[in-house]
VEXLO-575104 format. One record per residue (C-alpha): residue number from 1; x, y, z. Coordinates in pm, 1 decimal. Last residue first. Layout:
% residues N
   num       east      north         up
   NUM          X          Y          Z
...
END
This chain:
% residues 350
   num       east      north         up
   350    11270.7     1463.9    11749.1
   349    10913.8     1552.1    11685.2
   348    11043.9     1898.6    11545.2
   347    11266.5     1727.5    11295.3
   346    11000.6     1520.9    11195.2
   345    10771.2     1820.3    11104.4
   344    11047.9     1929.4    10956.6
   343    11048.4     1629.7    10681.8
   342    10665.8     1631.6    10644.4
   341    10653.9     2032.8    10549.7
   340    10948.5     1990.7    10302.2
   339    10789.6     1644.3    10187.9
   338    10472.9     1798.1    10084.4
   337    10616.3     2091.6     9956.9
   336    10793.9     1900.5     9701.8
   335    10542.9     1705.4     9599.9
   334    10293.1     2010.4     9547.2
   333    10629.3     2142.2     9307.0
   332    10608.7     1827.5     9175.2
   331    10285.4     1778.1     9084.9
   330     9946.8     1970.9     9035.4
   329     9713.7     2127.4     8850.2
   328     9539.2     1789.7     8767.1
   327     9338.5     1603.1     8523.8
   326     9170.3     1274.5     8590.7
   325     9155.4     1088.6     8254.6
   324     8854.6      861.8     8212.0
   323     8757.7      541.6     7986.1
   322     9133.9      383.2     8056.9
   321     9310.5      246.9     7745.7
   320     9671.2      237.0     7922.8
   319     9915.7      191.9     7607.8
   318     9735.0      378.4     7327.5
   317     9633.8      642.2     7602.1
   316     9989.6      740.6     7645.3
   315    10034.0      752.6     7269.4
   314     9731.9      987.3     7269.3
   313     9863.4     1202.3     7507.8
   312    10178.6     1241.7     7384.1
   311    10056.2     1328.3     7045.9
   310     9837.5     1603.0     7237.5
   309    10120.0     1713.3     7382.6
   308    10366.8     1726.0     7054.4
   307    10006.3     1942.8     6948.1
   306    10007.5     2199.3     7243.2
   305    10337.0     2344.5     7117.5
   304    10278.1     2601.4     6891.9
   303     9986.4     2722.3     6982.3
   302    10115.4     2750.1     7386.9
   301    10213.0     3099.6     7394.5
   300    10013.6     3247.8     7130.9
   299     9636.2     3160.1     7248.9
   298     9537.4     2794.2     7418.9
   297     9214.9     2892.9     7625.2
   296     9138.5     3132.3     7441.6
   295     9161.3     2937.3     7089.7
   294     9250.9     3182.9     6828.1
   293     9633.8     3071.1     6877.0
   292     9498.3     2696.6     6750.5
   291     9405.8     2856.3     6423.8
   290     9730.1     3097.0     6385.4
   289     9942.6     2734.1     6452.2
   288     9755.9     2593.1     6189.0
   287     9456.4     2314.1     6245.2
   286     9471.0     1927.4     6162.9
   285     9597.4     1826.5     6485.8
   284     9386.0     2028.4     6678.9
   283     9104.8     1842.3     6620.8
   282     9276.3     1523.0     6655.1
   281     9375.1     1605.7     7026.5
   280     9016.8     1764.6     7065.5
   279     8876.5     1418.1     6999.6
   278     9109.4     1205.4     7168.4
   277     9027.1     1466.0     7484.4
   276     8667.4     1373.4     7482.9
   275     8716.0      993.4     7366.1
   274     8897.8     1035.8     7716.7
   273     8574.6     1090.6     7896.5
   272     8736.4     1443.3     8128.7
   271     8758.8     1421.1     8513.7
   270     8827.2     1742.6     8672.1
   269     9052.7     1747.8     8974.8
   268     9245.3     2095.8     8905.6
   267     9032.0     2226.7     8613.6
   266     8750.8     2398.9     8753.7
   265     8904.8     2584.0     9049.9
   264     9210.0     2662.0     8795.3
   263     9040.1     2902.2     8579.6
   262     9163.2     2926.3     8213.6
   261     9040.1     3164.4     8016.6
   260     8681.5     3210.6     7800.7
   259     8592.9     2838.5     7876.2
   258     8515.4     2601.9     7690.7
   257     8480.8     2309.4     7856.1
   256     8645.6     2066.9     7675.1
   255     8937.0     2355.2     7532.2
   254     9014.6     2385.9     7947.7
   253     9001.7     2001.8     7950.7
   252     9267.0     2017.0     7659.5
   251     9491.7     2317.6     7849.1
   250     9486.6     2152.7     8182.8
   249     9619.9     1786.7     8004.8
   248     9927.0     1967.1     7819.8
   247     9987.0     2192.8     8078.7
   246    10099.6     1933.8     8291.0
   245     9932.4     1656.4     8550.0
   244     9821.0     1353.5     8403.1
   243     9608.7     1100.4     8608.7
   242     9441.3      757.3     8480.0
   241     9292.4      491.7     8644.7
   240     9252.0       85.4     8556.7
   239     9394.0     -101.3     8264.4
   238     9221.7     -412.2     8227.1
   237     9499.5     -668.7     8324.2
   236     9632.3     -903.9     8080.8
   235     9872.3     -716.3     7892.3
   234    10005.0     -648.8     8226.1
   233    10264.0     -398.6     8182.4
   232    10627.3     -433.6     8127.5
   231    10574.7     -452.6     7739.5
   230    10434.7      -51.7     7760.7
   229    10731.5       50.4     7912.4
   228    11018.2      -95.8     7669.3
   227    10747.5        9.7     7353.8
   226    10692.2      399.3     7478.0
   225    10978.1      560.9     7267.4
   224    10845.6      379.2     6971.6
   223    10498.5      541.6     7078.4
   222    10671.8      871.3     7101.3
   221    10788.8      847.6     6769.3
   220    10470.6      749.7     6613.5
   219    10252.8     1035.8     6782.2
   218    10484.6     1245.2     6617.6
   217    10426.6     1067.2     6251.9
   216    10104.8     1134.9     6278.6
   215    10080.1     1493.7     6349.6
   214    10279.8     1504.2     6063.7
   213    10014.4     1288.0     5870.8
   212     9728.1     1494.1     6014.4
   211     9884.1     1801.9     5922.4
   210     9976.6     1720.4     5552.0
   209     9565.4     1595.4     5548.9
   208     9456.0     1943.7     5686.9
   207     9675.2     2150.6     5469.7
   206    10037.6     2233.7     5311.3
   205    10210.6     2051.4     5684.1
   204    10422.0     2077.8     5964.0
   203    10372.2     1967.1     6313.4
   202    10765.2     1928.1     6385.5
   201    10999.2     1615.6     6452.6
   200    11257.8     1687.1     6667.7
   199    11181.7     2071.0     6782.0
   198    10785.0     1988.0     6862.2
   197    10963.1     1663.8     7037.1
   196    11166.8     1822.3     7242.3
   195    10937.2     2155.4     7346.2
   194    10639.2     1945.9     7422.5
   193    10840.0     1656.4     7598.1
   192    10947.9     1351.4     7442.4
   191    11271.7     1165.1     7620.6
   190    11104.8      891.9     7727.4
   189    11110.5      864.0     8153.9
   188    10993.4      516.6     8316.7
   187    10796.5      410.6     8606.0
   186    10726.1       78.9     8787.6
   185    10541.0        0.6     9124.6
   184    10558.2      306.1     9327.0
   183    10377.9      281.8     9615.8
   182    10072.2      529.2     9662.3
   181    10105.3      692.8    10049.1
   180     9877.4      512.9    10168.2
   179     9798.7      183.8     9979.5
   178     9586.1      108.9     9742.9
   177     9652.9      314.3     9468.6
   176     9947.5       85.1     9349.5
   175    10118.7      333.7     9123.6
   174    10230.0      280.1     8776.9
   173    10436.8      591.1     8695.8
   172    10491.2      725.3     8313.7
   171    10731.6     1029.5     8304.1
   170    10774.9     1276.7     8006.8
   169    11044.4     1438.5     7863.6
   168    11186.1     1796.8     7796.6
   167    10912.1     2019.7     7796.0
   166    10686.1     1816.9     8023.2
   165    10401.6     1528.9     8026.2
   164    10373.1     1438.8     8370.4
   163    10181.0     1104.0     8388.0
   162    10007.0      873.0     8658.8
   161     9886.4      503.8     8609.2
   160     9676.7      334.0     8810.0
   159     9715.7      -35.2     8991.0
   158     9329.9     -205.1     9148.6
   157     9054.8      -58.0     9300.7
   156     8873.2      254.5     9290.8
   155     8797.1      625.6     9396.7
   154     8904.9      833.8     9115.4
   153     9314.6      997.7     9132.7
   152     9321.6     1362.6     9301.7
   151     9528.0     1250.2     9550.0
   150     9774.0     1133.9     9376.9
   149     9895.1     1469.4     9256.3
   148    10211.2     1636.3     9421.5
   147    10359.3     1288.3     9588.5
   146    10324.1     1142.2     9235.7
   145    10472.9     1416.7     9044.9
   144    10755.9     1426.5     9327.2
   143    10832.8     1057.3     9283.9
   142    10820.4     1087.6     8861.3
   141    11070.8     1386.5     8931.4
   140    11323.3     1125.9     9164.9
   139    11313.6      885.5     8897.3
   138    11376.0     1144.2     8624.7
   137    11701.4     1254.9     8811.8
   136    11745.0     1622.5     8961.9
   135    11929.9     1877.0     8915.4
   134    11957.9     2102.6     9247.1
   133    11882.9     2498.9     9173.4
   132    12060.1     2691.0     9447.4
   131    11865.2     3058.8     9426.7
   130    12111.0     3313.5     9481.4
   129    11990.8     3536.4     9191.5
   128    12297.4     3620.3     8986.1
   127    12534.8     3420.5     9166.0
   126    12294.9     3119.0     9220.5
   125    12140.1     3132.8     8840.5
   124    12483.3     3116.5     8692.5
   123    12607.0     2826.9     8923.1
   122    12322.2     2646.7     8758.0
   121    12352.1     2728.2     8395.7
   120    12751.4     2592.6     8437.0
   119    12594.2     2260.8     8505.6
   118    12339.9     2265.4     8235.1
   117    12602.4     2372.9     7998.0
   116    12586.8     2008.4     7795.2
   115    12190.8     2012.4     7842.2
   114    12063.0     1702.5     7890.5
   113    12025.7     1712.0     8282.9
   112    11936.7     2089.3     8249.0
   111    11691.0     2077.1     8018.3
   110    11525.3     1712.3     8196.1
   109    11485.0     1856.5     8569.9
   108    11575.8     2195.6     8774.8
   107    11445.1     2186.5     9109.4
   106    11430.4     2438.6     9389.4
   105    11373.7     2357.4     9754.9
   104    11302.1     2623.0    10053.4
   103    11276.9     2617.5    10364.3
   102    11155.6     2950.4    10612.3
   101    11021.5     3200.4    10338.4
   100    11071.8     3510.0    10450.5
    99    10763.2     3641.7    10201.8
    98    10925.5     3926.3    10035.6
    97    11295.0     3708.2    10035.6
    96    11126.1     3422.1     9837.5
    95    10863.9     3682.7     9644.7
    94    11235.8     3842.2     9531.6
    93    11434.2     3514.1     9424.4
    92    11093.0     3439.5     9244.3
    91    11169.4     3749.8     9043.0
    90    11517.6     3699.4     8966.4
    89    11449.6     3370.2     8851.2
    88    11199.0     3479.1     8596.3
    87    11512.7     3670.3     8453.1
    86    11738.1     3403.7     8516.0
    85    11521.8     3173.3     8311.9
    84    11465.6     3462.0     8006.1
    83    11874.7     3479.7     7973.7
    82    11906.8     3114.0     7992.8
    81    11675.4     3072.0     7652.5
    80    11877.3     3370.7     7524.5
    79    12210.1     3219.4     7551.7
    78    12106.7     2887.0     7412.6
    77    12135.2     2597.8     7659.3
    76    12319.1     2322.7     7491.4
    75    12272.7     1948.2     7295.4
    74    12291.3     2184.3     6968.3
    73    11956.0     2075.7     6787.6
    72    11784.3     1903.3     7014.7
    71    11825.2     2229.8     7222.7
    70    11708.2     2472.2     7061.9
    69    11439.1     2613.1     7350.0
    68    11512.7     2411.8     7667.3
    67    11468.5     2712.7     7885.0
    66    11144.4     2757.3     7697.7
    65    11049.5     3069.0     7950.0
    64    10718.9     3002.2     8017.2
    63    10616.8     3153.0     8360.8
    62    10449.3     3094.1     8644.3
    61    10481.3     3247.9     9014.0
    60    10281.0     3170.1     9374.2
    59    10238.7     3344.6     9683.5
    58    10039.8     3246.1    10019.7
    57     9937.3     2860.1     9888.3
    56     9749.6     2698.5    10212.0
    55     9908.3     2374.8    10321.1
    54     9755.3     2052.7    10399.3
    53     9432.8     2003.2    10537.1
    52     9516.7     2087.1    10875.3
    51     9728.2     2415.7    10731.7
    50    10084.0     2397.8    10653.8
    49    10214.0     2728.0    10505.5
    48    10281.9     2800.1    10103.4
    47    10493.4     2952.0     9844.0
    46    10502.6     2812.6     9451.9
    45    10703.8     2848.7     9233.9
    44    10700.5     2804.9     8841.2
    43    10979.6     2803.1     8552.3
    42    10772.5     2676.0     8243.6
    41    10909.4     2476.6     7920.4
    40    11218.0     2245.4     7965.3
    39    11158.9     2293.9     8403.6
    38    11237.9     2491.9     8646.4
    37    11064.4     2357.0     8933.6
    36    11048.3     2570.2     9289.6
    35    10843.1     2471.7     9595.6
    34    10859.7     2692.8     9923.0
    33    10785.4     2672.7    10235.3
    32    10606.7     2910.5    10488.3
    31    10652.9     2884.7    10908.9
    30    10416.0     3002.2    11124.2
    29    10501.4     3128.6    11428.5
    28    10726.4     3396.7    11273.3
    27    10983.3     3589.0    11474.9
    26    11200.4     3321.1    11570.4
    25    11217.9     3053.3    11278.6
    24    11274.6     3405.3    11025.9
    23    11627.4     3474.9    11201.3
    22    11717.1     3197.1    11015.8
    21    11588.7     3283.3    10674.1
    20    11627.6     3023.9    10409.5
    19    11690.2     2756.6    10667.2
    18    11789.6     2415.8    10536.3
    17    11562.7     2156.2    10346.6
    16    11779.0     2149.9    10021.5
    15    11812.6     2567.1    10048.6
    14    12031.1     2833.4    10158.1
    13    11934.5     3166.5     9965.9
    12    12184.4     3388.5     9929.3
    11    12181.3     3768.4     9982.5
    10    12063.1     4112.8     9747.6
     9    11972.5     3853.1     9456.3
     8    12164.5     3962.8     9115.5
     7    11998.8     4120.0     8852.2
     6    12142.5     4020.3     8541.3
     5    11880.5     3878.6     8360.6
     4    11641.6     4224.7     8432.5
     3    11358.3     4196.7     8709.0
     2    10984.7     4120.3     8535.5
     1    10768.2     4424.6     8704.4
END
């Protein structure tokens, strides 16, 4: 059961790579980590332990909260939109303590670096729930992406391009593939999300054509947002791989296979013919809000916002005119745990 907004966490959490639980580190053997991102849209964790391959996920938590709900409008977090954040919060404050998690770091990204009360938000959430959200900067959230997904890009040669379409913004990384870890070669943050640019310019419309043209005009914006990026690449180069991670991306290959609800083991890693996912994209550009709700694999919570990602998508595509999109379930909390686990193994080397 969801706790209450105003449920407060029994104890603190100390996080940023410290000890959650110190008496934890004696009694347990094996330690588990944790990966928080609260983000424009979704507020998700995720709970894991290092395993040869990796790390095994014990506990995990999703949400949509639309923390970033309103505002374009008034540059601040509404009172409700912070109300339903604490309250999901609250409840991975509890699986945190549950499952004595050993380090711990939470993220809060383009809401609460826009947001005029993001600051204030944040000591909020670590009275009432003793989490210690840290706001970070789109570099550093393009980094994490990156570090969370990579390894899901196609075999091949040459420079690829990785994307994270969010609530708030969305982050573009050229990556040289070649080398181990990827090396960042460029990125760059617009400030279209779903939730931002659904509130900015909205899919409105009498019919199919007023649709299309609205649907238009978003994909428009975000490819004026795009221009500074899309002149630093190689306008000679043939543009190599493609990766998204968000819910945009799972939610279109989830339409492209049709399935009856959405099932992870066949999404994370599939690789989708992008005339496939221009195809749905225009698709459900032309259909109401109660249309795209019928979908299962879209429904009420995402109808209304799936089509400023689709415009993303295709403006993305516009720029880096690959053949396939990989699509993963996976980024920055994956990044995060990733450099949680490498960081103390370091410490224990030393």
């Amino acid at each position: 059961m969801a706790h209450g907004p105003h449920q407060a966490a029994s104890r603190p959490l100390r996080e940023g790579g410290r000890r959650a639980h110190p008496s934890s580190s004696t009694s347990r053997p094996q330690h588990s980590y944790a990966a928080l991102d609260l983000g424009t849209n979704n507020c998700r964790l995720l709970i894991a332990r290092p395993s040869e391959e990796g790390f095994v996920v014990v506990d995990a938590f999703s949400r949509i909260v639309r923390l970033g709900e309103g505002l374009a409008a008034t540059g601040r977090l509404s009172d409700v939109a912070m109300d339903r954040a604490v309250s999901a919060l609250s409840v991975c404050a509890e699986k945190l303590r549950r499952r004595h998690v050993s380090l711990v770091r939470s993220v809060a990204t383009e809401a609460c670096r826009r947001a005029s009360n993001g600051r204030e938000f944040v000591q909020r959430v670590y009275r009432e729930t003793g989490i210690a959200l840290e706001i970070i900067t789109p570099e550093q959230e393009a980094r994490l992406a990156v570090l969370g997904c990579h390894a899901l890009l196609e075999p091949g040669e040459g420079n690829a391009l990785v994307f994270d379409i969010g609530g708030g913004s969305t982050e573009l990384i050229l990556i040289d593939a070649d080398t181990s870890p990827p090396r960042v070669i460029d990125w760059f943050s617009a400030p279209w999300g779903v939730v931002s640019l659904s509130e900015t310019e909205p899919h409105v419309g009498r019919d199919r054509d007023g649709l299309l043209a609205s649907y238009e005009r978003m994909r428009a914006r975000v490819a004026r947002s795009f221009t500074q990026f899309a002149a630093r690449l190689d306008p000679g180069a043939r543009p190599g791989r493609l990766l998204g991670t968000s819910g945009t991306v799972t939610t279109l290959a989830s339409v492209h296979l049709d399935l009856p609800s959405y099932d992870r083991r066949q999404i994370d890693g599939l690789i989708v013919p992008v005339t496939a996912m221009r195809a749905i994209s225009a698709r459900l550009a032309g259909m109401t809000v109660a249309e795209r709700a019928e979908l299962a694999c879209i429904g009420q919570e995402r109808a209304d916002l799936v089509v400023a990602g689709c415009a993303i998508l295709d403006a993305i595509l516009d720029i880096w005119p690959a053949e396939r999109l990989g699509v993963a379930d996976r980024g920055i909390r994956e990044g995060i745990l990733r450099s949680l686990m490498a960081r103390d193994r370091a410490r224990r080397a030393s």
